[in-house]
C-alpha positions in Angstrom: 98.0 199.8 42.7 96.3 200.2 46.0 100.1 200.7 47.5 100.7 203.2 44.8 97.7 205.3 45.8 98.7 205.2 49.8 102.3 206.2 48.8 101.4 209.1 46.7 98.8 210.5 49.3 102.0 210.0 51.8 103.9 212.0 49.7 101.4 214.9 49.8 101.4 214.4 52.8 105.2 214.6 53.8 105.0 217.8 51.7 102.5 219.5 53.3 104.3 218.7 56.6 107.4 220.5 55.1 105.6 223.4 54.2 105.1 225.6 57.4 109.1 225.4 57.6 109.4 226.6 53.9 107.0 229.6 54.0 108.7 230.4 57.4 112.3 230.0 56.5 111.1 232.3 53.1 110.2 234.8 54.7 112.3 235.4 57.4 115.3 235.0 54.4 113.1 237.3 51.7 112.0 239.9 54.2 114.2 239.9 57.4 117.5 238.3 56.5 117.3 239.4 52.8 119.7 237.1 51.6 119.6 233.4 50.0 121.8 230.7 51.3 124.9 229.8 49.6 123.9 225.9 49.3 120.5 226.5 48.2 120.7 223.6 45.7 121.9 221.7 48.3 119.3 222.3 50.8 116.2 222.2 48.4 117.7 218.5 47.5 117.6 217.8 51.2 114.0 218.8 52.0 113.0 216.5 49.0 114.6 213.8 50.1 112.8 214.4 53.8 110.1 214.5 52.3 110.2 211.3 50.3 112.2 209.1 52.8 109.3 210.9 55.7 106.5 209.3 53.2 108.1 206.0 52.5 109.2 205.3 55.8 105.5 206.0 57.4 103.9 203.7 54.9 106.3 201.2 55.6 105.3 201.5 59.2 101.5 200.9 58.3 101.5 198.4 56.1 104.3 196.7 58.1 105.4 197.5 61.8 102.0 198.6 63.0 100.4 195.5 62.2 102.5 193.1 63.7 102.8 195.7 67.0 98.9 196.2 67.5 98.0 192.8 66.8 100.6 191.5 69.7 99.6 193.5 72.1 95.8 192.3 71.7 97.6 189.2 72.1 99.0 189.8 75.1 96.3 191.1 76.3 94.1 188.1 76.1 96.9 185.9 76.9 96.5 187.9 80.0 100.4 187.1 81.4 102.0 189.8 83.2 105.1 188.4 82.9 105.3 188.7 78.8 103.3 191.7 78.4 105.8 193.7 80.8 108.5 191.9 78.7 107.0 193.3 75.3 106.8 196.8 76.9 110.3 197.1 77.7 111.8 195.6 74.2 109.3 197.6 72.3 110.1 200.9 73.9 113.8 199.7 73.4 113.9 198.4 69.8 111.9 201.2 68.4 114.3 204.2 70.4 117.1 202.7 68.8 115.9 203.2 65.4 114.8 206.5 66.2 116.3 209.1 63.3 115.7 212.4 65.6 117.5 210.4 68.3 120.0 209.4 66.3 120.9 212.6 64.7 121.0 214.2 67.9 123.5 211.5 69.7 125.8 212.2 66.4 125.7 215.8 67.2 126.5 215.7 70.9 129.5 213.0 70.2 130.9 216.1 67.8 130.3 218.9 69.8 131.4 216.9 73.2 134.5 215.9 71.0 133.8 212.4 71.9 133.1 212.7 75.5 130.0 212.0 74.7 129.9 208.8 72.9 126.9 208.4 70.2 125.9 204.6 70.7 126.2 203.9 73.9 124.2 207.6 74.7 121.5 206.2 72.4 121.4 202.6 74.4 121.2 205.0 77.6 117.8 206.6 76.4 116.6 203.4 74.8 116.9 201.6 77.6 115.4 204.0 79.5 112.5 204.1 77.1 112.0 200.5 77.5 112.0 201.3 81.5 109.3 203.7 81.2 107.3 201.7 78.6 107.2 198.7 81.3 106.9 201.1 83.9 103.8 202.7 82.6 102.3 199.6 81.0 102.2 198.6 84.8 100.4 201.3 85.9 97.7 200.8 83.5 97.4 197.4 85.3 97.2 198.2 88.6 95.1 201.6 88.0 97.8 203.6 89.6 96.8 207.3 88.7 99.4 208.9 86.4 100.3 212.0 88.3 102.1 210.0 91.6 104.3 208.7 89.1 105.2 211.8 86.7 105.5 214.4 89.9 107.8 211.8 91.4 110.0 211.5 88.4 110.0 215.4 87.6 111.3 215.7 91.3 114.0 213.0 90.9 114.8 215.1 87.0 115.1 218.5 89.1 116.9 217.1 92.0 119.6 215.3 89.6 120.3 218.9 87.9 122.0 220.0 90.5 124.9 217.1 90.9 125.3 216.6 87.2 127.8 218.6 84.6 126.7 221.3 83.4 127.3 219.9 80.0 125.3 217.2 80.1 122.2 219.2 81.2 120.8 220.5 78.6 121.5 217.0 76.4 119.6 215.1 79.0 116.4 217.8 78.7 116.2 217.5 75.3 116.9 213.8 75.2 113.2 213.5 76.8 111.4 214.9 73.6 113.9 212.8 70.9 112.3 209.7 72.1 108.5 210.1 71.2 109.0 210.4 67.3 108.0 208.7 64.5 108.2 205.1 65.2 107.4 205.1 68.5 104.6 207.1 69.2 101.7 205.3 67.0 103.1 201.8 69.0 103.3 203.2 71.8 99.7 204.9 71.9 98.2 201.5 70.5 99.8 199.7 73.6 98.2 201.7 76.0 95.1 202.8 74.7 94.7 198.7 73.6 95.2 197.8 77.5 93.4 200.1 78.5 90.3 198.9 76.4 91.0 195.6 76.8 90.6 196.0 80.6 87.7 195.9 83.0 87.4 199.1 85.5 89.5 201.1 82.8 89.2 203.8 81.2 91.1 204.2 77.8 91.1 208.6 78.2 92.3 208.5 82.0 94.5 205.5 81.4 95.1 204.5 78.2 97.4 207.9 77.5 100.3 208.6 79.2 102.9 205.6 77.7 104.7 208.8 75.8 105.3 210.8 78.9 106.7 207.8 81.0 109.0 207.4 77.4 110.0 211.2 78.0 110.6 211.4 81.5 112.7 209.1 82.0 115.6 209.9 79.8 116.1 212.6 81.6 116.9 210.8 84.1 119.4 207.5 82.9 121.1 210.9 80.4 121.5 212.5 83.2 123.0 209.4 85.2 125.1 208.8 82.7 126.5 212.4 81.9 127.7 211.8 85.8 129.8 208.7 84.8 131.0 209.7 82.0 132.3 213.2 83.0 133.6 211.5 86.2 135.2 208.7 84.6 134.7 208.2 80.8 137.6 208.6 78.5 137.4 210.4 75.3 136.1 208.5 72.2 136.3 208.7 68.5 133.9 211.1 67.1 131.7 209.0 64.0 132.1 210.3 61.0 128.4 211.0 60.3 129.1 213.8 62.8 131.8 215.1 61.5 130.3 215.7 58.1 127.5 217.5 59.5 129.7 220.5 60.2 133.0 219.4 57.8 133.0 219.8 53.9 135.0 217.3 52.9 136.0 216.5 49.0 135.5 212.9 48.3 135.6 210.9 45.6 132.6 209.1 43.6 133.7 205.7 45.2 134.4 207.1 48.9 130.7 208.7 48.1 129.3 205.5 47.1 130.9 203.7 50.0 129.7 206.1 52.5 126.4 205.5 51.3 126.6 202.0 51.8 127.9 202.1 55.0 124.8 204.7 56.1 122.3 202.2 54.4 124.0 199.1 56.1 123.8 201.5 59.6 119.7 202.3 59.2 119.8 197.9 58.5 121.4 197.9 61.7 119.4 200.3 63.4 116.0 198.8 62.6 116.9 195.2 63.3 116.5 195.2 67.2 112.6 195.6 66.5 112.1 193.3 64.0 114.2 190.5 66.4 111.4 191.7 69.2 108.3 191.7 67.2 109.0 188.4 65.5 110.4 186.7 68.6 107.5 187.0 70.6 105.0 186.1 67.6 106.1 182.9 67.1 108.0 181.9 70.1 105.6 183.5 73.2 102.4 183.9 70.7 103.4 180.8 68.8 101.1 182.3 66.4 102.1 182.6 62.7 102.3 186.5 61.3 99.1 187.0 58.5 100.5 188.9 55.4 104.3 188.3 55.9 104.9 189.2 52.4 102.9 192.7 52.7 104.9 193.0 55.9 108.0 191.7 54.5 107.3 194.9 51.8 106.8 197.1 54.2 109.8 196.4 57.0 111.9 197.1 52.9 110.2 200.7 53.1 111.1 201.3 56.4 114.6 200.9 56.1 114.6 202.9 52.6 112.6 205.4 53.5 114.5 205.9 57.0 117.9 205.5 55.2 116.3 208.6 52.9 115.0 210.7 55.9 118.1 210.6 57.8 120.7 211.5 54.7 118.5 214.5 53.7 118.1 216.1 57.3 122.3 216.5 57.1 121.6 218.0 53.3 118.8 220.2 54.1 117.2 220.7 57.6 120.3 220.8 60.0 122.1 222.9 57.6 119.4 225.5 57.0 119.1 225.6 60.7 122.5 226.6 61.4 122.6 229.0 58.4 119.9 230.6 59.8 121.0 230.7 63.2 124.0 232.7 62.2 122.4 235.2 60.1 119.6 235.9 62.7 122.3 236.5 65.1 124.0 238.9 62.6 120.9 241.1 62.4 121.7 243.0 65.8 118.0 242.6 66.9 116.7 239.5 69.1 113.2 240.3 68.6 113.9 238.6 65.0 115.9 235.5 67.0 112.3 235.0 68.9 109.9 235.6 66.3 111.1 233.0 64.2 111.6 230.6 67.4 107.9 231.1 67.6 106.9 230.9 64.1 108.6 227.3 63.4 107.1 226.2 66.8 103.7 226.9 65.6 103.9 225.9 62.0 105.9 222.4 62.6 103.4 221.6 65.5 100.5 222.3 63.4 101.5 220.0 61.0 103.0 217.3 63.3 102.1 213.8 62.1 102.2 211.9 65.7 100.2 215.1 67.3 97.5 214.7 64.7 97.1 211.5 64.9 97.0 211.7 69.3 94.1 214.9 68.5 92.2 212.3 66.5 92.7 209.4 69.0 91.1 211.6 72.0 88.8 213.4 70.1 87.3 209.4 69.5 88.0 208.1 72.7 86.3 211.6 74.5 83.4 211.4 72.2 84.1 214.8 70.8 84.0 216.2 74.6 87.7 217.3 73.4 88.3 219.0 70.1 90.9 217.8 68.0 91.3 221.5 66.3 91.8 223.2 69.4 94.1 220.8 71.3 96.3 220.7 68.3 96.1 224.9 68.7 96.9 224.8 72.3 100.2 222.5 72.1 101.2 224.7 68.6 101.0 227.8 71.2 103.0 225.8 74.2 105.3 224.7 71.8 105.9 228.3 69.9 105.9 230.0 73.4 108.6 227.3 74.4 111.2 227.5 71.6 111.1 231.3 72.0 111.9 231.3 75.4 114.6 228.5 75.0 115.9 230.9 72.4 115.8 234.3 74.8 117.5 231.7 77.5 120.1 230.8 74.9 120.4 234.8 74.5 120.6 235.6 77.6 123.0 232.9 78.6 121.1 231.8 82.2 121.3 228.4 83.2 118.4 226.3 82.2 117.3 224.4 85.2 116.3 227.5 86.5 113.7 227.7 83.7 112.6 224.0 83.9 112.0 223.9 87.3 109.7 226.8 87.5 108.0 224.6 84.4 107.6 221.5 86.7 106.7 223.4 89.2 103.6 225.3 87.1 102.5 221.8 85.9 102.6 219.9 89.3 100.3 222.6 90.4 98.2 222.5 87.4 98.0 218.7 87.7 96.4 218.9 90.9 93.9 221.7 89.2 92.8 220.1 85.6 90.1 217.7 85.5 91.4 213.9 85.4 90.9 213.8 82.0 93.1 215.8 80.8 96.2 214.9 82.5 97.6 212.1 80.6 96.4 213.7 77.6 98.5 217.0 78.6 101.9 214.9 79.3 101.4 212.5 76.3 101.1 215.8 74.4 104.5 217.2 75.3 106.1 214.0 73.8 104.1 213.8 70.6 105.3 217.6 69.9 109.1 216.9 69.1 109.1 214.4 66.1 111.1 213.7 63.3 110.1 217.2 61.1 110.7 219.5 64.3 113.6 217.8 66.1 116.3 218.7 63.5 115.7 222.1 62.8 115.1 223.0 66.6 118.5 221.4 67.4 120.1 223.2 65.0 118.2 226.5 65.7 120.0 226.4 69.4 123.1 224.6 68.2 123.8 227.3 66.1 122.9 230.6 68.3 125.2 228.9 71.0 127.9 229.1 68.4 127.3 232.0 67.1 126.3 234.4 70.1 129.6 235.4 72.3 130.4 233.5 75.6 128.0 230.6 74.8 129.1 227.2 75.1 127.3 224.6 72.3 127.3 221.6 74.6 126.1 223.9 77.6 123.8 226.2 76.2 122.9 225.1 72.5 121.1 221.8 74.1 117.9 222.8 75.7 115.1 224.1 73.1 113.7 220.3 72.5 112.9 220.2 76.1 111.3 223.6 76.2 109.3 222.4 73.1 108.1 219.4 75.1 107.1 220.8 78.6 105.2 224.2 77.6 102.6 222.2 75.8 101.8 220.5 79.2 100.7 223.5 80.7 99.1 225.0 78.1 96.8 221.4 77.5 96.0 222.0 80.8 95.4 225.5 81.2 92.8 224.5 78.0 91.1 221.8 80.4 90.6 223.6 83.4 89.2 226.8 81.2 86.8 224.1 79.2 85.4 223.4 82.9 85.3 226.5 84.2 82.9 227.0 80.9 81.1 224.0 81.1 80.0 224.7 84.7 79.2 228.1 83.9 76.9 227.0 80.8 75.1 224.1 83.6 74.6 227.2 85.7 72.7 229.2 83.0 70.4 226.0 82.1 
């Protein structure tokens, strides 16, 4: 009954998260576009079935997954053994990018658009394994007390430096591949680790060092994507496109049984796909931990929601969110006015971010951990606005056709500066919050809001120029969480002054 209660609150939940991107796509088809899509039925389905898989999945992460995760890194912790704890890091950040459905549907788009030059499953293993990189990299750092920023500035000078020997084509992929990785399943875990260290601890502080795990996770697939976009443009061979892929853009008439197998086969994939981290967590329980696991049949229930509820999540985005994306992509373009093309860049920015599971749940974690000295209401405000301001101008750069280095090194270059200007504080908090931005609700539609104008708009190239918007989504809130710290100083001193 209890289970019942937590589900059906999920599902509100999973609606309500949904609803910004309704009202938005409404109006922008009632007022601007003045036109409904031709697979309404079709889509509606598909935001359902978000919606339910969304609220399924997350409460088979909580009664399951998080449980399990938290409890082995207090473990670890006490068990005080580098060695292990480092080890945990890695396959955690690993087994949980795997699973990830934004990454996943993104690595089946680039494989189609690339026409398997890009190959799906060994481009996810790239960012997963540089997820696990960063996950040890940055759980190491909160061991040693290293301050974040040597670490982040160095790796947003290796990103920018890389741009310029890398295919173009590969660019933009690598960008966005940064803000796929903090999602759904990783984020929560993720955040617990550090925060848990952090704690756990003498000499550290869990604001200044128990956040920053998710911008480690989202810098450095920019880098290994970008490695590997070298190789394979220099010597990879051409592979065969999946077939999820295909279907994304294809309509294909199939049979009730070819239906029904394909079905299968995607269930037995999400199986697949979530395997990696139950192999990890249950590994080190009862073979480093040697500790049995409390609950296994609660947690048993909930690794069965997972996988449904992920299986559910991933077939609805190619029924509803990627292709209302696209659709609308095409028709804003149509409208001979790129004011409209910007607005709604903007709008869906702001709505999605406002109602961002993983960013709520960050707000609420420092507004604790500061002791209300930072507001959850209005750091939740100030990454909507980074992240509104971002997508716009990834849009207007999609327009425009420049390349886009241009416009994320002038980024890195306006939050190295700021770095050195914000109070400590804030820091981590700022680059954690450009990872928790870009989850599971926003990453579809945003992909296929650029995928779609770089189709559509004349002389654009999909795998050059539709690729970008994620990662413009992902650094603007950094320098607006920022510009919010050093402004909630500069008032603070000036309120000391007037006592």
């Amino acid at each position: 009954m209890e289970q019942l209660k937590l589900l059906v609150k999920l599902l509100k939940s999973s609606f309500m998260d949904l609803l910004p991107i309704i009202v938005v796509i409404g109006f922008f088809q009632i007022f601007i576009i003045q036109s409904v899509p031709e697979n309404l039925g079709s889509i509606a389905l598909g935001f359902l079935i978000v919606a339910v898989g969304l609220a399924v999945f997350i409460q088979g992460l909580e009664i399951g997954i998080f449980p399990v995760g938290e409890n082995l890194a207090h473990e670890f912790a006490k068990k005080g053994s580098v060695f292990w704890l480092l080890s945990f890091a890695f396959l955690i950040g690993f087994s949980t990018t795997i699973a990830e459905p934004a990454l996943i549907a993104i690595a089946n788009k680039a494989a189609f658009i690339s026409e398997g030059k890009i190959d799906a499953f060994f481009l996810r293993i790239t960012v997963a394994f540089s997820v696990g990189f960063a996950i040890a990299l940055g759980t190491f750092r909160i061991l040693t007390g290293h301050p974040i920023h040597y670490y982040i500035i160095t790796g947003y000078v290796l990103v920018v430096s890389l741009t310029f020997f890398v295919p173009v084509e590969i660019v933009g992929l690598a960008y966005d591949s940064g803000g796929v990785t903090t999602s759904t399943v990783t984020v929560p875990l993720v955040a617990a680790l550090g925060v848990g260290l952090a704690s756990a601890i003498r000499g550290r502080n869990p604001v200044i060092d128990g956040f920053g795990l998710i911008a480690f996770a989202s810098l450095t697939p920019m880098i290994f994507v970008q490695a590997y976009g070298l190789f394979v443009y220099s010597f990879g061979e051409v592979h065969a496109v999946s077939a999820l892929a295909d279907n994304v853009t294809q309509e294909v008439v199939k049979s009730t049984s070819e239906v029904i197998v394909g079905l299968i086969m995607d269930l037995f994939s999400v199986v697949k796909d979530v395997f990696p981290i139950l192999v990890v967590i249950f590994s080190f329980q009862y073979l480093i931990i040697k500790k049995s696991v409390p609950n296994l049949d609660k947690i048993a229930l909930g690794i069965v929601f997972v996988i449904l509820g992920l299986y559910a999540f991933i077939e609805g985005l190619e029924m509803g969110l990627f292709p209302i994306g696209e659709t609308m992509a095409r028709q804003l373009t149509q409208q001979n006015n790129h004011f409209y093309i910007y607005l709604f860049g903007f709008a869906i920015g702001f709505s999605t971010t406002m109602a961002e599971p993983a960013l709520l749940a960050i707000a609420h974690k420092v507004q604790d951990i500061s002791k209300g000295k930072i507001n959850q209401l209005i750091l939740r405000l100030t990454v909507a606005i980074g992240v509104a301001v971002g997508i716009s101008l990834g849009a207007y750069r999609i327009v425009a056709g420049d390349p886009i280095h241009y416009y994320i090194i002038v980024g890195y270059s306006l939050v190295i500066i700021l770095t050195f200007l914000a109070p400590k504080y804030i820091i981590p908090i700022a680059y954690d919050s450009g990872g928790v931005t870009t989850s599971t609700v926003t990453v579809p539609l945003v992909a296929a809001l650029g995928l779609g104008l770089a189709t559509n708009i004349e002389g654009r190239s999909p795998l050059i120029d539709g690729f970008g918007l994620i990662a413009f989504a992902s650094l603007f809130p950094m320098i607006t969480v920022m510009a919010y710290g050093i402004l909630s100083e500069i008032k603070l001193k000036h309120k000391d002054k007037e006592k």
